[in-house]
N, C-alpha and C positions, 0 to 999 in steps of 0.2 A: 325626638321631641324633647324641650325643653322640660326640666323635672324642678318645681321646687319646693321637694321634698326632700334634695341634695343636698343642703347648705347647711352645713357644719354649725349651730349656733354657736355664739362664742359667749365666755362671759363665767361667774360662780357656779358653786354645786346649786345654790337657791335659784329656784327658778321663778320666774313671774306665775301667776294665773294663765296670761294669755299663754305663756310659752306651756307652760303643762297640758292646757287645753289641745294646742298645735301635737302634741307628741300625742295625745289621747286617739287624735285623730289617726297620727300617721301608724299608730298604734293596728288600725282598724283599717286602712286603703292602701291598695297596693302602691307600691315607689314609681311607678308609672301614671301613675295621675297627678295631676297638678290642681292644687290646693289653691284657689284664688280666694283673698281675702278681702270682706266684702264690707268697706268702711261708711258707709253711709252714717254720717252724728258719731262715728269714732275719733274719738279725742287722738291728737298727736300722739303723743306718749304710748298710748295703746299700740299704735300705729308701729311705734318706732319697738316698742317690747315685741311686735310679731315680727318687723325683721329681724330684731336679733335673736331669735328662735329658729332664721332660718327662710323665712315667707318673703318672696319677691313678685308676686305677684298681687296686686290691691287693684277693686275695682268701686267703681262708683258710677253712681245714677245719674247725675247732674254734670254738665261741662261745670255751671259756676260753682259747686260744688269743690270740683276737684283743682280748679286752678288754684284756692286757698291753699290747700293740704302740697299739692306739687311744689306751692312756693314755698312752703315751712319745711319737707324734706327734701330739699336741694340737694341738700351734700350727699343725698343715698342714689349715687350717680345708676348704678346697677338697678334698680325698679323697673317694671315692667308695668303699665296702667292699663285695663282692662273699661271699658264703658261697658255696663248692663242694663242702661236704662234707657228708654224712647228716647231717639234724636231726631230733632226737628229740623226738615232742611234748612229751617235758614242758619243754626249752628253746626252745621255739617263739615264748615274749615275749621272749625275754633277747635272740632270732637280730632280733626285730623291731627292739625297741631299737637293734640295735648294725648292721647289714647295710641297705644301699638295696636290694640285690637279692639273694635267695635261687635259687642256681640247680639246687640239688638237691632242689626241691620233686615228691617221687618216688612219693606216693599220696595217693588222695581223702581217704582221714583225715587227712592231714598240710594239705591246702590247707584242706578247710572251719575244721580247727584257726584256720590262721591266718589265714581270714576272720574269724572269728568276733572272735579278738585285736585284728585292727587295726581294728575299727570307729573309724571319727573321725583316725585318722591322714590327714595329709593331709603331703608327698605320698602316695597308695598304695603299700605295698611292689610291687618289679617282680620278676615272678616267670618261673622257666623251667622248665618242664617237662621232667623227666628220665625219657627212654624208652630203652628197653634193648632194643636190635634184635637181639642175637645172644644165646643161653646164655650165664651168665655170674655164678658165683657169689658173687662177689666185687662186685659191683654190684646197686644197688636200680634201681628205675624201674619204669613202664609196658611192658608190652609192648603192640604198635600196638593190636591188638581188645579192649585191658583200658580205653586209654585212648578209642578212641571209644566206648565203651560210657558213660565217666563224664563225656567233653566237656561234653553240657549240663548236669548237676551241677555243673563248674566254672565254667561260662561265667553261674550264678547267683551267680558271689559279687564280691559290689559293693564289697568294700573290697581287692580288688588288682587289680594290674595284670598280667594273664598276656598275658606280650610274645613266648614262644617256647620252643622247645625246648631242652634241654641231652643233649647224648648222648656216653658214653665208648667207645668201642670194646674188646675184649676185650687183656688183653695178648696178645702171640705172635701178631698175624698179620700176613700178608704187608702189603708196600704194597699192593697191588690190593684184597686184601680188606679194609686200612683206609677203601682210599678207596670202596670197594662199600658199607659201610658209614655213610660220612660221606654218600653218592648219597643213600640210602634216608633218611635223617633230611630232606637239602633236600627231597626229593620229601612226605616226610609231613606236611612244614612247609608245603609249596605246597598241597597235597590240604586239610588244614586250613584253611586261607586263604581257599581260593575259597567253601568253606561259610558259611551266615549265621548268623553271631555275635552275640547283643548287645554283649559284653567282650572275649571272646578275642581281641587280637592274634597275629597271627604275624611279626614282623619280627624277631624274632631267631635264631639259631642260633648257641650256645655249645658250641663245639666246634673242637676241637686242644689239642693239647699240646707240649713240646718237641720229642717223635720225630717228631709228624707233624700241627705245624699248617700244612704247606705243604701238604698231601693237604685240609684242611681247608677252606683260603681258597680254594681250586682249585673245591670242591665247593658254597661258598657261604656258608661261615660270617661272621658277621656280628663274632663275640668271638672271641678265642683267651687261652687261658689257657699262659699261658708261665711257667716256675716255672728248672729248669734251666739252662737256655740262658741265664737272663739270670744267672744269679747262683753257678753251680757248682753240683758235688754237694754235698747237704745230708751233716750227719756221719751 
């Protein structure tokens, strides 16, 4: 598994804000989780101070969004782009194009979509599956018996790569019942696992955020998506 908690920052003894915050972090998770940086209204610069702290992983909500930002750091050949946000089928080529991994891949019409798209791409996009454990309307996904009901539908589609699950928990609950929730996603991801797959990986689990990716790596996640923390409040 890709680490990018690896990457040497380079640069003075003075460190930016954002890159102090990056080390606060790494401080705190183990070197096997990978830190995605969540730039939604993150100014360039910012951008460019957490790669050079090290961070090759950015993700964003919006395809129009990200096409800006992709075209202003060009020259950071090495990047990795993450989607976190609802994608709509009919931006379902444009998220292929521009995204390695789509983590809000959140019904069977949106995966076979973008089977069907990525024929012939190589590498396959890597995808995560986003299931919604709690009521919750403000969130898409899977609920668990929606998603094994369509598992072998997914597990026929040969031009991605479905490596794991992605799960938000509801705003407003307690720690306990964050981390009750982040329990139930390791455990559906394990339950998944031990079944026979042709495709289906499970070795990820994308899940945390600033309030509570410590509840997160505690439980088993694999990614965290850090947005806040590293960079302040957005306006």
């Amino acid at each position: 598994m890709s680490n990018s908690f690896g990457v040497n920052a380079p640069g003075s003894s003075e460190k930016s804000g954002v890159a102090q915050r990056i080390d606060a972090i790494r401080q705190t998770v183990p070197p096997s989780v990978k830190l995605m940086a969540v730039t939604k209204q993150v100014p360039i610069e910012a951008m460019r101070e957490a790669y050079a702290a090290g961070v090759r992983d950015f993700g964003e909500s919006r395809v129009q969004d990200a096409m800006q930002k992709q075209a202003q750091l060009s020259d950071l050949s090495d990047l990795v782009w993450h989607l976190i946000g609802h994608l709509q089928s009919n931006k379902a080529a444009k998220a292929l194009d521009m995204f390695s991994w789509i983590h809000s891949a959140d019904s069977l019409k949106l995966v076979l979509r973008l089977n069907e798209l990525a024929e012939g791409r190589s590498p396959k996009p890597k995808l995560c599956l986003q299931v919604k454990l709690r009521p919750d309307e403000a969130k898409f996904g899977w609920q668990p018996e929606q998603l094994w009901a369509e598992l072998p539908e997914i597990d026929c589609c040969t031009n991605l790569d479905v490596v794991g699950l992605m799960v938000i928990p509801p705003y407003g609950l307690s720690a306990d019942e964050t981390r009750a929730v982040f329990d139930e996603a390791a455990k559906l991801a394990n339950t998944i696992r031990q079944q026979s797959w042709q495709l289906i990986r499970m070795t990820e689990l994308s899940m945390g955020m600033s309030m509570d990716y410590a509840l997160a790596v505690e439980a088993g996640a694999t990614i965290i998506r850090v947005g806040r923390t590293l960079f302040g409040d957005r306006p």
